[in-house]
C-alpha positions in Angstrom: 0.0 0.0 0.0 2.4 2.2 0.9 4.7 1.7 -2.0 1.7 2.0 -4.1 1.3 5.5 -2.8 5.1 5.9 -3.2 4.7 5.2 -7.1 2.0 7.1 -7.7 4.2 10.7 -6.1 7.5 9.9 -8.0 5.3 9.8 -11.2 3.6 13.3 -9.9 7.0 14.2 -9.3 8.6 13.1 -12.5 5.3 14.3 -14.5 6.2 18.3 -13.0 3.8 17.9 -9.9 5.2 19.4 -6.7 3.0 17.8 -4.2 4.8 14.3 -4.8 7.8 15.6 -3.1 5.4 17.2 0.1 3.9 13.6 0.0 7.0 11.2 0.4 8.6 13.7 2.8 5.9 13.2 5.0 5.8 9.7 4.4 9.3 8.6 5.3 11.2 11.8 7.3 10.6 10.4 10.9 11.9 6.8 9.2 14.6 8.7 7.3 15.8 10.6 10.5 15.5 7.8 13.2 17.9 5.6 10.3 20.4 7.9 10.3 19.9 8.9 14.1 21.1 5.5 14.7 23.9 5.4 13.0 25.2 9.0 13.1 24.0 9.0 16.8 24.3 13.1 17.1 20.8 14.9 16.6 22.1 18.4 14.5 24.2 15.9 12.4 21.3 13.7 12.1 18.9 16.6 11.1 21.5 18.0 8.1 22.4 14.2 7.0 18.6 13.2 7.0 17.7 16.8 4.7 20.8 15.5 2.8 19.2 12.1 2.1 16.1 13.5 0.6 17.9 16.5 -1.7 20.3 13.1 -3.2 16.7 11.3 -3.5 14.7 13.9 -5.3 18.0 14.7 -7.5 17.9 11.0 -8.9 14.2 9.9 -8.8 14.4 9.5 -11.9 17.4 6.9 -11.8 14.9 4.9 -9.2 14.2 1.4 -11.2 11.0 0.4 -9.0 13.0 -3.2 -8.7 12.5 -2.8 -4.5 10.3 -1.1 -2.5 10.9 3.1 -2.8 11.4 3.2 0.9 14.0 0.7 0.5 16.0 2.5 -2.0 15.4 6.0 0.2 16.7 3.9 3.8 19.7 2.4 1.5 20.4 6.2 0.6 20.1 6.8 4.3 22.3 4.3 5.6 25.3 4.9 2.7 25.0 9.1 3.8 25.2 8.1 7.3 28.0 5.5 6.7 29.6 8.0 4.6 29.4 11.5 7.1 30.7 9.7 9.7 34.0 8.3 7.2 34.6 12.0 6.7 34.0 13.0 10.1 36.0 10.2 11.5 38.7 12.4 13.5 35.3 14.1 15.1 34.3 11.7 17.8 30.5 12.5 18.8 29.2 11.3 22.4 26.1 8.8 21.8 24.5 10.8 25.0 24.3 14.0 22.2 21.1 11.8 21.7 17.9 13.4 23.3 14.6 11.0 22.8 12.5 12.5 25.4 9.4 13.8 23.2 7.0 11.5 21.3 7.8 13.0 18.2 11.6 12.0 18.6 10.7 8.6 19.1 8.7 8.7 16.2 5.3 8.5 17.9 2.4 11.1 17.7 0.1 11.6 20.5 -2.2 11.7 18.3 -2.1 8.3 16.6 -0.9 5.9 20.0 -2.8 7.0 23.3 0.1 6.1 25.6 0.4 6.4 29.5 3.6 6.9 31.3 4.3 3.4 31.4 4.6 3.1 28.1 6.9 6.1 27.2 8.9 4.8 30.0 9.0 1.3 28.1 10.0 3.6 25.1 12.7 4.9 26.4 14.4 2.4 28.1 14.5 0.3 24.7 15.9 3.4 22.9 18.2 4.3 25.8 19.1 0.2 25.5 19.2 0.7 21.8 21.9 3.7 21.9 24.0 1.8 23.5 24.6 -1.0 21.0 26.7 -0.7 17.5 25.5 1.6 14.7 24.7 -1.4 12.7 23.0 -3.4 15.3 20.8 -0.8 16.0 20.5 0.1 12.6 19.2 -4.0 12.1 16.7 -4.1 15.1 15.2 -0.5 14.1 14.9 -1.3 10.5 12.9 -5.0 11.4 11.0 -3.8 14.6 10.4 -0.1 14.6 10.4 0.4 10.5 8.6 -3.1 9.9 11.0 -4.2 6.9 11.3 -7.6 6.0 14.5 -9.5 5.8 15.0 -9.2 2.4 14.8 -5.6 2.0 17.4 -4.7 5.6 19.5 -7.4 3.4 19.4 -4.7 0.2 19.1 -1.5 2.5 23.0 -2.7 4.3 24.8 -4.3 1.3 24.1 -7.9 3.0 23.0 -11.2 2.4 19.8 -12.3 4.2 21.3 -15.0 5.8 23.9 -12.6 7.4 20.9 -10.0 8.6 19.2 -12.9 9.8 22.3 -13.9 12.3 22.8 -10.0 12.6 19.3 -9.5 13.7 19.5 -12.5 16.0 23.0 -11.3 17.8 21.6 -7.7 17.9 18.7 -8.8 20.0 21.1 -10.9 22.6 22.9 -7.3 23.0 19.8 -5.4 23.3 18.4 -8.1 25.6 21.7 -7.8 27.8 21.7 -4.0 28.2 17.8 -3.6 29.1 19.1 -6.2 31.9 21.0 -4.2 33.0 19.1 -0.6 32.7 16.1 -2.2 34.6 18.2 -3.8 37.3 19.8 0.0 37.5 15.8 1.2 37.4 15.3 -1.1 40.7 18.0 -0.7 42.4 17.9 3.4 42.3 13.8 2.6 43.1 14.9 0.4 46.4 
């Protein structure tokens, strides 16, 4: 469905029609962003890489082949820009606390679309917190499958791997992730007792 939608706005787009550009920004920024958040892990860098991602989208729409899904193509461009800011800002170490996910917007939620009580943007926040703290790429793998929904097949095209490796990837990733919310919520109860 979505993809659907996606090919009907890059032929708008291609066909002259500015409101095909308004509609896949809309569609995929907070997906965009929260990829290269992940990787990039500072949110001014994040914000300039993620506008980055959509000017090099727009600029070769027309190069897009429709042979994967458009949001896969966008998230590959995503993941290369991230991969590649941080190559040329390699001697610039940024601190993975820059991160600040304390609004529902920055976790890429809307009040309006999940009613959620405190319990649950404390759950929130614990799994980012938990997620920040794991590799680039592993967080990349578990936010790409669980928060952005993507199939195996399409994570495999969007990070230059074969499914098989994403599979063992994904699998490893969650051990990590399982490890450090361990450890956050045995920090939680002991600061509680």
């Amino acid at each position: 469905m979505q993809n659907e939608k996606d090919l009907l706005d890059i032929a708008l787009i291609l066909d002259g029609n500015n409101q095909g550009y308004e509609n896949i920004l809309n569609r995929h920024k907070v997906n965009v962003f929260n990829t290269v958040l992940r990787i990039i892990r500072n949110r001014e860098s994040s914000e300039e890489v993620s506008q980055d991602v959509f000017v090099k989208a727009f600029q070769s729409l027309n190069k897009f082949e429709g042979k994967s899904k458009f949001s896969t193509w966008l998230y590959r461009i995503a993941y290369t820009s991230s991969i590649s800011y941080l190559r040329s800002n390699k001697s610039r170490k940024e601190n993975s606390s820059d991160i600040e996910l304390s609004t529902l917007d920055e976790l890429g939620l809307h009040s309006s679309d999940y009613p959620m009580d405190i319990e649950q943007l404390d759950n929130k926040k614990f799994i980012n917190f938990a997620l920040n703290k794991l590799s680039s790429e592993d967080a990349s793998v578990i936010s790409l499958y669980y928060l952005q929904e993507q199939p195996m097949k399409e994570i495999a095209k969007i990070l230059y791997m074969k499914e098989n490796a994403v599979k063992i990837k994904l699998h490893r990733a969650r051990k990590k992730l399982h490890k450090e919310l361990v450890h956050l919520l045995n920090l939680e109860v002991k600061e509680l007792l």
